[in-house]
N, C-alpha and C positions, 0 to 999 in steps of 0.2 A: 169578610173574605173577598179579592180583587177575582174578576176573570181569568188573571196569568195563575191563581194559585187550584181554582174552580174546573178547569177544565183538563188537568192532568189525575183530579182525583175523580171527573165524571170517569176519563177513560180507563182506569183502573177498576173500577169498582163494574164498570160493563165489560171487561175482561173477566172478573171474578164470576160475574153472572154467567158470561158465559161457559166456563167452565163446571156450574154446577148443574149445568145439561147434559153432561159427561155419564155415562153409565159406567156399572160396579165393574171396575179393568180387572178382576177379580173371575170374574164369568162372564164378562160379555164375549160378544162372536167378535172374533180378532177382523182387520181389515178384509176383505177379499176383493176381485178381482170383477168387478160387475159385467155381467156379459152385455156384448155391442146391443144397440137400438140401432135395426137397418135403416135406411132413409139419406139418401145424400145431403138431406140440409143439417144433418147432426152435427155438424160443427160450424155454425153459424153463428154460433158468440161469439168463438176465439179469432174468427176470422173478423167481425167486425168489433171485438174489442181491440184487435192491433192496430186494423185499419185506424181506429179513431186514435190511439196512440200514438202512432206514426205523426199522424195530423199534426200532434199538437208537440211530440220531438221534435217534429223538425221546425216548426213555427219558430220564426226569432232566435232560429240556433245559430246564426251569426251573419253577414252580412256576406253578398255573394260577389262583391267588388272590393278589392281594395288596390291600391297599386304594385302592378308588376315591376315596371321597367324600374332599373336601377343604375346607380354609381357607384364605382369603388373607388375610395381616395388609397393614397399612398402618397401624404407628404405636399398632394395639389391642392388648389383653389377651387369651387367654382363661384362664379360671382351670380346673385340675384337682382336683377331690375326690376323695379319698380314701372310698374308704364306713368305712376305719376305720382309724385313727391306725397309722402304724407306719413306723419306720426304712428310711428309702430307701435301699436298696444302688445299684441303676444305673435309669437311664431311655433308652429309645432312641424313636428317632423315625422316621418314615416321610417321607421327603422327595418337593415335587412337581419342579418343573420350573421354579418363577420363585425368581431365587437372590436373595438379604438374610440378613439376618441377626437372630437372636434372642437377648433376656437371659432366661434361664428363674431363679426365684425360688422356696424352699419357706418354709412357714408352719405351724406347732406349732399356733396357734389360729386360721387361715383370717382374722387380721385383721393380726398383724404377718408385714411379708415382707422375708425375708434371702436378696442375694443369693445364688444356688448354681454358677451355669453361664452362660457364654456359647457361641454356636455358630454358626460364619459359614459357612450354607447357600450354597458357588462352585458353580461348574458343574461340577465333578471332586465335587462332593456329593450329585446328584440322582440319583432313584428307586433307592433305596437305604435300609438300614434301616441307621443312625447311631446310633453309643453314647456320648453323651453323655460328656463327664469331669468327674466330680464331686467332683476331690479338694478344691476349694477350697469344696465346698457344708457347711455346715451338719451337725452331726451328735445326733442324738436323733428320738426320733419325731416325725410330719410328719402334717400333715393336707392340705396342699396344696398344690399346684404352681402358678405362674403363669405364663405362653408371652407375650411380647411380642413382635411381629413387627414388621421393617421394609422396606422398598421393595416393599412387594407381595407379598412371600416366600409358598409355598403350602407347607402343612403336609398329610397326610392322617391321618394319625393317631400317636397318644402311646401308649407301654406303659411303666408302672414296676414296677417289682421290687422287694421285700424284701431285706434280707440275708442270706436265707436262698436267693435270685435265683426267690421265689418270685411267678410275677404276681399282680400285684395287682386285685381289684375297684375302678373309677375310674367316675368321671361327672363331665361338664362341661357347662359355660354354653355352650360348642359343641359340639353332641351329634356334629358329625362328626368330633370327634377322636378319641376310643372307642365308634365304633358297627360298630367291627371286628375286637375283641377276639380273637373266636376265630379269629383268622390270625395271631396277633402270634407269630413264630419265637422257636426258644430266643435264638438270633443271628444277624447278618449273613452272610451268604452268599449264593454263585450261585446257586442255588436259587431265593432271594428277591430277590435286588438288583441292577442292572447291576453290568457291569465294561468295564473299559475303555473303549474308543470307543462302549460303549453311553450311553453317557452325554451322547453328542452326535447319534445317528444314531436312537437310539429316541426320545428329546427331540423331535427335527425330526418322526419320524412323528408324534409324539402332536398337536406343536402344529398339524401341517398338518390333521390330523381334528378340533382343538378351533378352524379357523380363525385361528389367530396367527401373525405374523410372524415365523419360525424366526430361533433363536439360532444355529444352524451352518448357514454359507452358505457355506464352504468346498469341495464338492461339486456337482455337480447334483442336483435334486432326484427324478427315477423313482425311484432306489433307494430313499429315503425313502418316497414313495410307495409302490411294493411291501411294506417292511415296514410301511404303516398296513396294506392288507390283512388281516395276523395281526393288529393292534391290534382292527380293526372286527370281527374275527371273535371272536377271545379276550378282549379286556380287553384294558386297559392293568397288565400283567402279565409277569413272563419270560417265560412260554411264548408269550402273545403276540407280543411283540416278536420271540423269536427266532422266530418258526413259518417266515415265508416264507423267510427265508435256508436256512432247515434244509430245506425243501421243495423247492428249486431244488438245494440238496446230493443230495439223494434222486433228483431227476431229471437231474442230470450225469451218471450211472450208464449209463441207458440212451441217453443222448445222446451219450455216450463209444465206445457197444456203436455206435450208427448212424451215425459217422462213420468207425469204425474199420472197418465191415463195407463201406463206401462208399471208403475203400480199399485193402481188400484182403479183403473178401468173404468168406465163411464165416460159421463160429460162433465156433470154437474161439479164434481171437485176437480178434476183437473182446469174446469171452466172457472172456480175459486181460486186454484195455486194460480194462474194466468190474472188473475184481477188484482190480489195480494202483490202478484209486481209488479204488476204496471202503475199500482199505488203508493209504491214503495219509494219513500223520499231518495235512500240513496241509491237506487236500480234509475231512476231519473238525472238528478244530477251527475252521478259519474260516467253514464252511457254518455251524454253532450258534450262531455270535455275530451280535447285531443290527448288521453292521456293513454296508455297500456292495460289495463284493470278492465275494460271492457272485454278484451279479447281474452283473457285471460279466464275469466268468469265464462263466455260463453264455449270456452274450449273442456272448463271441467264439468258442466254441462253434459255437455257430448262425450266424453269421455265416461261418466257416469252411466248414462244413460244407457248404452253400451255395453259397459260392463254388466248392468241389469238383465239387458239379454241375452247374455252368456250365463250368467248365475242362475236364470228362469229356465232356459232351455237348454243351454249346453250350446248356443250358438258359436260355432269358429268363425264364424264371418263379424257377430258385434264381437265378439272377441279382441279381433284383428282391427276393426273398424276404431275400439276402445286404444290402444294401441298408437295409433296413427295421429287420431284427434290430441291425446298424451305427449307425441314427440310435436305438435304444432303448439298445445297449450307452453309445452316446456321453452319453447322457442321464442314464446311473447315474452314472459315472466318466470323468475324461478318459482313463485309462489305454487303453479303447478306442478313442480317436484313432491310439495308435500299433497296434492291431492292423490300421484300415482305410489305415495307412500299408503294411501289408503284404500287404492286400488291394490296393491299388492298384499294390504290386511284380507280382502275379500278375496279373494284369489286364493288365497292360503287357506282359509275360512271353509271354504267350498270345497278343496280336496279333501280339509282334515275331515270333514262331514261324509264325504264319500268313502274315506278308511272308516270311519266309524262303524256306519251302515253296513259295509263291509265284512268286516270282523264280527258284528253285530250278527250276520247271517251265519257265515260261519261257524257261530259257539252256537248257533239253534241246533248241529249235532243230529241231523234230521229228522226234527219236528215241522219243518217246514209245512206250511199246512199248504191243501189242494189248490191249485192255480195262482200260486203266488209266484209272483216272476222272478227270477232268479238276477242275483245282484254276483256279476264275474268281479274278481279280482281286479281292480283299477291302477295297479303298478305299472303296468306297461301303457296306459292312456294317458296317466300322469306324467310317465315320461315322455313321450310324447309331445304332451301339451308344454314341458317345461318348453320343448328345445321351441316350438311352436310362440312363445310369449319371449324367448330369447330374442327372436326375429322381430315381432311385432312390439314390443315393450323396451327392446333395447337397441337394436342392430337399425330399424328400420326410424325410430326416435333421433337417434344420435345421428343420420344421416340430412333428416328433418334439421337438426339444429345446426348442424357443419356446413348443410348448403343455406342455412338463411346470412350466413356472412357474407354472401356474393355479393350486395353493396358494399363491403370495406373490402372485398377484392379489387373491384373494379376501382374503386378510390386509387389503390396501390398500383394497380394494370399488373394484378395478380391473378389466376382463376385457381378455379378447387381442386386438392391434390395437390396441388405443388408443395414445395417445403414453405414459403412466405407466408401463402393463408394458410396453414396448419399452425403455423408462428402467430400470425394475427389471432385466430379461433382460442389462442391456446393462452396468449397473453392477455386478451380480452375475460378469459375466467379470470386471471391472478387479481384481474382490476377491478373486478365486478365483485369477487368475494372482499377485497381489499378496501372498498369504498364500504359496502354493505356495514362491515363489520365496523367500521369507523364513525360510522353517521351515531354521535353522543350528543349533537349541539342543541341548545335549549330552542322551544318551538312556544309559539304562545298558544297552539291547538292542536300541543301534541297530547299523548292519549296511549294507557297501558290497555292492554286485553281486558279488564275486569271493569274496564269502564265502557268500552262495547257493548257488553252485553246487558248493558245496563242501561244504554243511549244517552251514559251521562257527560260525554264531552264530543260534541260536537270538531268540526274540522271547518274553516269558513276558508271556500277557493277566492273570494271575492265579494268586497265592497265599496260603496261608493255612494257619496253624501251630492244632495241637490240641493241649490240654495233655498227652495220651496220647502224644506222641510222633510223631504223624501227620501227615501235611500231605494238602492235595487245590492242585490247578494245573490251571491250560493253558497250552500251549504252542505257537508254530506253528512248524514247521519239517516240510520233507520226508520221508518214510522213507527213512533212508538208503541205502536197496535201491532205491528209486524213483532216488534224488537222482544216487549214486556210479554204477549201471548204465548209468542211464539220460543220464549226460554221455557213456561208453563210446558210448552208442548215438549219440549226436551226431556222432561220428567217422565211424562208419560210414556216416550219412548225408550227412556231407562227401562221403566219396570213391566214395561212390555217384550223389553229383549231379553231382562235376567229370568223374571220368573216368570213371561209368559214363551219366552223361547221362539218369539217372533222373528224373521228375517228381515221383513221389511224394517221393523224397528232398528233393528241393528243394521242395515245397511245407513240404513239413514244417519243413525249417531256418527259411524264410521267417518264417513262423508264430513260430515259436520266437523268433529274431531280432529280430520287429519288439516282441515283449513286452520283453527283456532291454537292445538294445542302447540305448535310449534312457536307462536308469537309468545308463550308463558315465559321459553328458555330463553328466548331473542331480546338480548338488553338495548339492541341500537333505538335509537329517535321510529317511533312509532305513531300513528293515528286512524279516523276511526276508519277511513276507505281499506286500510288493510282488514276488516270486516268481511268488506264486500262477499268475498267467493262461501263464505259461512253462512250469507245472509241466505245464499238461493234453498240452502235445506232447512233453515227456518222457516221459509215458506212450504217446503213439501213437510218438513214436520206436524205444521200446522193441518197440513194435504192428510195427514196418517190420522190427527184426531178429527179432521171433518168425516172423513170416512167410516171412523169406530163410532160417529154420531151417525151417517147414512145405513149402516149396518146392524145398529141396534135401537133404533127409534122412528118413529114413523115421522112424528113430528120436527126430523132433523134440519129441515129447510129452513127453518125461522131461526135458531142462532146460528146455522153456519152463514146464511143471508144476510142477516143485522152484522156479522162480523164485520163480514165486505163489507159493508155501507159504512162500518161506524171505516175502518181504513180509508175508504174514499173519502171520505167526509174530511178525516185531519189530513189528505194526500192536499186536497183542495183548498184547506185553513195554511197550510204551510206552502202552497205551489208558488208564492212571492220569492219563497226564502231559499227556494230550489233552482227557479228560472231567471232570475235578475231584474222580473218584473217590477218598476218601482212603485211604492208605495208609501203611503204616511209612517214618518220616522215612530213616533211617540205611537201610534195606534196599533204597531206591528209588534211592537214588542210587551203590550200589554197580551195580548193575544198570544205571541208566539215564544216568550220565555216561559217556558213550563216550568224549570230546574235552571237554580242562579248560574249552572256552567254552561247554560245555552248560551251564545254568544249572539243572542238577535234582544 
């Protein structure tokens, strides 16, 4: 038996261990709410296990140069000089964002020109450094290139190489084509170039800060918005693009630690739900990508979290607060639509409960016994509170989303309220459900719901082979210590909400539920990132049995402890396959193909 087949079944089998630490859910004392430890340094993990996270998101989250200044052709030349004659090995280019196409041309004496290369800048092309194929170009030494652009196509800068692939000194009739020399990389890489869905999501930020008419409408636009943010602050750059996403990664941490502590109080397990994700394969690679799904996740989050407040105490302010974070989640992603499908289970949940009790008092016919407080009729609070969540859940949501179109107003030199942007807001659904529902086309890592939860099909955003034998990737899927426990933990919190009439259990299925069940009916092209907003109550699921372990054993610390370690430990065996870190080809994948549909 190999390593690759040895170490999916150690962690299985110390998942099982772990579980038979579990007491009889049968009679044990249900979760409760551990009262505070005063002392201002009490949170002193969470604050240095993000710190140290932060660290290492943002370590090599992309590079914090790349070239600004640009060209737009339409139909012209510009010519490239050589400062001195010599055999061209390769040329790459720097791409902008308006896609066409170009014939590029070299020239021995800067008067006759032979073609060498064509290169059709799509949208799978942009912001990105492009290497030209020059088998069919010309071969002897060259004194100059010529770039002829069409439909508008934006260029930002040109690097040629010798045969020797050594850069070359250049100047041109367009000085912004090499007036950024000293950034031109060895090669194309995450470092310097999008990947994946960046290519359509940092696009849409740039163009909303340059005031154009986004090419991907696909989405709603906040999340876009959020990553101009890092643009306005960084450049139009990797590090830019990726900052806010990676930033909102960084603060899931502590937003993880204060819904976990909200419920079920302490340190020590919310200081667990906080390590669980910051370990967690896909809470890492999709926070770093310029993509939507960050914001998204950390908005139903707060939304959540919120809601819990209002369900705990009867708060009208998280209520409201619940609400607001809803119309900003719904405004990234529609995926958020179905978490406020499950905010409105609990909502509902919580009245019927209060008729119950209700009526419940009422038929006691007064037996009421001495100083028991008396439970009013709740019809009139209920209504109330409808019109109260009409406002905050609907009126005040839909406003949230109507004004996040003010970059395609301003694209149009339209503002809000007119008839144009209600026309924009209004044609952008028809297209957005209209694309959604079309997306059939085959994926080589696409991915049904029932393989989620199972971590059995991986998504790979990027890879990339070194002549040494090396490769660097990312990949998104689960730790499978998060993924395999933490369905176990689902169980428990079944039979904790049916027959032990738990809340918290059932808030948490809810949660879980309202992210997963919708993708069952959803026939379009699927994969595993559409997990993501599922993954966060996996982890408080998880949050619910360390707690039934802190609550009924004394000895709880050492599996809920080993848990963490054994997740660090695969967080750290897999961080190659997450970060783009390169590594030995052959030696990653004896190691890291657990299950033949891993794709490493």
């Amino acid at each position: 038996m190999t390593m690759t087949n040895l170490l999916p079944i150690a962690a299985v089998l110390l998942i099982v261990l772990f579980y038979t630490a579990l007491p009889n859910l049968r009679r044990c004392a249900l979760p409760r709410i551990e009262p505070e430890t005063p002392g201002w340094r009490k949170h002193w993990f969470i604050l240095l296990l993000t710190l140290l996270y932060a660290v290492l998101a943002f370590w090599k989250l992309g590079d914090r140069q790349a070239p600004q200044t640009l060209r737009r052709f339409d139909g012209e030349s510009a010519v490239i000089t050589l400062d001195k004659s010599a055999a061209i090995g390769r040329v790459m280019l720097y791409t902008g964002i308006v896609q066409g196409n170009y014939e590029i041309e070299f020239s021995p004496d800067g008067e006759t020109w032979l073609p060498a290369a064509s290169f059709e800048q799509g949208h799978a092309a942009l912001l990105k450094w492009q290497k030209l194929d020059l088998k069919n170009a010309p071969e002897g030494e060259m004194q100059a290139l010529r770039i002829t652009g069409q439909h508008g196509v934006e260029l930002c800068e040109v690097a040629v190489f010798d045969t020797a692939d050594q850069l070359l000194p250049i100047h041109s009739d367009s000085a912004v084509l090499c007036d950024e020399q000293a950034i031109v990389p060895d090669k194309p890489y995450y470092l310097n170039s999008s990947y994946f869905d960046e290519i359509y999501h940092a696009r849409t930020a740039w163009e909303h800060l340059r005031g154009m008419y986004p090419y991907e409408i696909s989405h709603p636009p906040f999340g876009k918005i959020l990553i101009s943010v890092g643009i306005a602050l960084f450049g139009m750059t990797p590090f830019g693009w990726r900052f806010s996403g990676t930033l909102v990664g960084v603060l899931m941490l502590p937003l993880v630690y204060w819904l976990a502590r909200r419920l079920f109080g302490g340190r020590a397990v919310p200081g667990a739900c906080a390590l669980l994700t910051a370990t967690d394969l896909m809470h890492f690679a999709q926070t770093r990508i310029a993509t939507i799904d960050s914001f998204a996740v950390f908005f139903i989050l707060l939304m959540y979290g919120f809601m819990l407040g209002f369900l705990q105490r009867g708060s009208r302010r998280d209520l409201a607060l619940s609400g607001i974070f809803f119309g900003f989640g719904a405004a990234s992603k529609w995926t958020c639509f179905y978490a406020g499908a499950g905010l409105g289970v609990l909502w509902l949940a919580y009245w019927i409960r209060h008729f119950v009790e209700a009526q419940h008092t009422a038929n006691k016919k007064g037996k009421k016994k001495k100083n028991e407080p008396e439970i009013s009729d709740p019809s009139e609070e209920f209504l109330q509170n409808v019109l109260f969540c009409l406002l905050f859940f609907v009126a005040i949501p839909a406003l949230i989303y109507y004004l996040s179109y003010i970059p395609y107003g301003i694209a149009r030199q339209t503002f809000p309220f007119s008839g144009e942007y209600t026309k924009i807001v209004w044609n952008n659904q028809t297209s957005m459900f209209s694309y959604h529902s079309g997306v059939h086309s085959s994926h080589p890592y696409s991915s049904r719901w029932y393989q989620w939860v199972l971590d059995i099909r991986p998504i790979l955003f990027y890879l990339d082979y070194f002549p040494d034998g090396r490769r660097s990737s990312f990949g998104a899927w689960l730790n499978p210590i998060l993924c395999w426990a933490g369905l176990l933990a689902l169980f428990v919190l079944v039979y904790a909400a049916i027959f032990r009439r738990d809340r918290k259990a059932a808030f948490l299925l809810v949660g879980y539920l309202a992210q997963l069940l919708p993708w069952v009916f959803i026939t379009r092209t699927t994969f595993e990132y559409h997990y993501f907003p599922s993954s966060v109550f996996l982890v408080l699921a998880l949050g619910y049995v360390f707690s039934l372990l802190r609550d009924n054993r004394k000895d709880w610390r050492v599996p809920v402890y080993s848990l963490c370690i054994l997740s660090a430990a695969v967080f750290i065996l897999f961080y190659p396959a997450v970060s783009g870190m390169p590594v030995n080809n052959a030696s990653a994948t004896k190691l890291m193909k657990w299950l033949p549909t891993w794709p490493f």
